[in-house]
C-alpha positions in Angstrom: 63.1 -16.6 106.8 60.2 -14.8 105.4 57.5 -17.4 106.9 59.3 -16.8 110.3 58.8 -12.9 110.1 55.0 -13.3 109.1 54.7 -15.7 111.5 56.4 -13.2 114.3 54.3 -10.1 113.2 51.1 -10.1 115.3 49.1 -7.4 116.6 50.7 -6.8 120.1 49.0 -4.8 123.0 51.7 -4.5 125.2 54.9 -2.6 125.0 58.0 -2.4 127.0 58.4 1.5 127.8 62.3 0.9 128.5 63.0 0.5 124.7 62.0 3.7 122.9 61.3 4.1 119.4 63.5 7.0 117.6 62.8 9.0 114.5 65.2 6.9 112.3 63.4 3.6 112.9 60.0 5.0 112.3 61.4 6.2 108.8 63.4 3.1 108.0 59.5 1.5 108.5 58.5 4.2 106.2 61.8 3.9 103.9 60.5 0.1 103.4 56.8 1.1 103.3 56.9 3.3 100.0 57.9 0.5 97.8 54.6 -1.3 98.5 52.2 -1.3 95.3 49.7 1.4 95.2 46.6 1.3 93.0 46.9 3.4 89.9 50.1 4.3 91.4 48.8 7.1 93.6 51.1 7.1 96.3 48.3 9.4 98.3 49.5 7.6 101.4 51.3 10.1 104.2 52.1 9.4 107.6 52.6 11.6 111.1 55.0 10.2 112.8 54.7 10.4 116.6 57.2 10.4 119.3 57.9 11.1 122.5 55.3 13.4 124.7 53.2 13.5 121.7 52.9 9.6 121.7 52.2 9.7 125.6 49.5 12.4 124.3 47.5 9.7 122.3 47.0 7.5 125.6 42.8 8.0 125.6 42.5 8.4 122.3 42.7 4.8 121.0 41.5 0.9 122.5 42.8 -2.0 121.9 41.6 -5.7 122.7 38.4 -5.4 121.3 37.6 -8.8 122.2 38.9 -8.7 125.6 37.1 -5.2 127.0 37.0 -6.6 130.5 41.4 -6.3 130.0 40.9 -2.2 129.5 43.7 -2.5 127.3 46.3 -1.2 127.2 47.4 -1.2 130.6 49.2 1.4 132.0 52.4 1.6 131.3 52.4 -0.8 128.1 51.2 1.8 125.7 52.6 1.9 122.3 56.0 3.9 122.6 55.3 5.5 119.5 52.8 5.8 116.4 52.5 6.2 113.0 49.4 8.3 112.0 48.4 6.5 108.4 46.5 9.5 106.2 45.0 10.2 102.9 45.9 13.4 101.2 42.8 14.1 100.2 44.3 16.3 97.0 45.5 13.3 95.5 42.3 10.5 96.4 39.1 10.4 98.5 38.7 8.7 101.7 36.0 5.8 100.8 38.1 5.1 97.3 38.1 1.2 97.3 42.1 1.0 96.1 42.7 3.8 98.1 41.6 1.5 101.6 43.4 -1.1 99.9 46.5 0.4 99.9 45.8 1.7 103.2 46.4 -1.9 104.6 49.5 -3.0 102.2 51.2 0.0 103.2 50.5 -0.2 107.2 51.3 -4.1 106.8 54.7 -3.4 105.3 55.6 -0.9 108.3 54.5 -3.3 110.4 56.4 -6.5 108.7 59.5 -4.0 109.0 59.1 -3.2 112.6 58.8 -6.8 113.3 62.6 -7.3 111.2 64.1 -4.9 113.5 63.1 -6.4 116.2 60.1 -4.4 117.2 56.4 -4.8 117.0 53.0 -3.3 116.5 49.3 -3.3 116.1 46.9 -1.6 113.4 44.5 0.5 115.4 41.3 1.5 113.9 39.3 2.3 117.0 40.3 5.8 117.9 39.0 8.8 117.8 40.6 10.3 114.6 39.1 13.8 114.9 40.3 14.5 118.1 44.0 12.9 117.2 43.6 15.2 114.1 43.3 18.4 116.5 45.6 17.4 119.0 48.5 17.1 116.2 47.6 19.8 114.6 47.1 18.2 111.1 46.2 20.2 107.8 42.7 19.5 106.9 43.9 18.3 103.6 45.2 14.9 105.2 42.4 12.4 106.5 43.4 9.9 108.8 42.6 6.2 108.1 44.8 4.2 110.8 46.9 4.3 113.8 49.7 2.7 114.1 51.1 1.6 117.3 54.5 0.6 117.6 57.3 -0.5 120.3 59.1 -3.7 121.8 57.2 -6.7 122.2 56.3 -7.3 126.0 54.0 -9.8 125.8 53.6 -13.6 124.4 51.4 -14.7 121.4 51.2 -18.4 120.6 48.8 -19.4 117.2 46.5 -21.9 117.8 45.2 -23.8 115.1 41.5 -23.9 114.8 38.9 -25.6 112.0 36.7 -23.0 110.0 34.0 -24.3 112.2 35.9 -23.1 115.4 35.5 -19.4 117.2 38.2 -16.8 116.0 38.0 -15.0 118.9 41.2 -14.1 120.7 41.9 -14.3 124.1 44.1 -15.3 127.2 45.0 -18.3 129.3 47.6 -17.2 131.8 48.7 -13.7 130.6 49.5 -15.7 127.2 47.3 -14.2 124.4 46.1 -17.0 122.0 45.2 -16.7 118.5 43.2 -18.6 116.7 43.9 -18.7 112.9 41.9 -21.1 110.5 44.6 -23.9 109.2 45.2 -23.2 105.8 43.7 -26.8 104.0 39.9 -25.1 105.2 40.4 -21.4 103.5 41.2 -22.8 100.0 38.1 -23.2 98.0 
C-alpha cells in the first residue's frame, strides 16, 4: 500500500478546475504534515494556505515544466486549484539553516504524500517569484517563504520509465503522456 502511494505521488502540472480544493483538505495535508521530524525539533515551519480568488491570483507568479519551456506550463485552465505557501518564521530559524531546508522538503513531501491519499495531487514549486507572492498575500515580514505548493486533482498521465544511471533524467512527453525517467534502484546503491 505504501509503495503504491509513493509510486502515485508525482509532480503533476495539470489540474482539473471542476474538483476544488476546500479549506478542510488543505488542513488535513497540514493535520498529517506536523508529525514529520523536524531538526532540533523546531517546528519553524508555517504555511498560507490559498484558496479560491487568491489561488487564481498566483497564476504569473510561478512556472512549471522547467524542462519542457516550449509547453508554457501550465496551460490555461489546468492551474493548481489551490496552494500551500511553505514559510520560515524567521523568529524561530534562519532561512539558509541547513536542517531548516531539510525540513522544508520532509514537511512539503508529507503534504504532498497526503494529497495523493485523498485522492488528489501536486507539485513542489520553487520557481516563483516569492517577493511578489509575499506582497500580494499580505504576509508578515517575519515569515520567509521557501516553497509553493500547488495542489488539485490529477488531469494528466505520468508513466515511470526506467532508465540506467548512464541514461538522461530529463522529463518529457510522447503523446500528451509525461514520462519520467527515474534511475532503477540496483545503479543508486553504492
Amino acid at each position: 500500500m505504501f509503495d503504491d502511494l509513493i509510486k502515485k505521488n508525482r509532480s503533476y502540472r495539470a489540474f482539473d478546475h471542476k474538483v476544488v480544493l476546500t479549506k478542510e483538505n488543505l488542513t488535513k495535508m497540514i493535520e498529517c504534515a506536523r508529525y514529520s521530524p523536524s531538526a532540533r525539533n523546531q517546528q519553524a515551519i508555517k504555511f498560507k494556505l490559498i484558496l479560491g480568488k487568491s489561488a487564481s491570483d498566483m497564476g504569473g507568479l510561478y512556472k512549471l515544466g522547467g524542462a519542457l519551456p516550449e509547453l508554457n506550463l501550465p496551460a490555461k485552465g489546468t492551474e493548481p486549484t489551490a496552494f500551500i505557501l511553505v514559510t520560515i518564521d524567521s523568529n524561530l530559524a534562519k532561512k539558509d539553516d541547513k536542517y531548516t531546508i531539510m525540513d522544508v522538503g520532509i514537511i512539503s513531501h508529507s503534504i504532498l504524500l497526503k494529497a495523493t491519499d485523498m485522492g488528489f495531487g501536486g507539485i513542489m514549486i520553487g520557481a516563483a517569484n516569492f517577493d511578489k507572492i509575499k506582497q500580494v498575500l499580505e504576509l508578515d515580514d517575519r515569515y520567509i517563504p521557501m516553497l509553493l505548493l500547488g495542489l488539485g486533482k490529477p488531469s494528466e498521465n505520468i508513466i515511470v520509465k526506467d532508465i540506467s544511471d548512464k541514461s538522461s533524467r530529463k522529463y518529457y512527453r510522447e503523446d500528451s503522456v509525461h514520462i519520467v525517467p527515474k534511475v532503477n534502484a540496483e545503479e543508486l546503491i553504492l
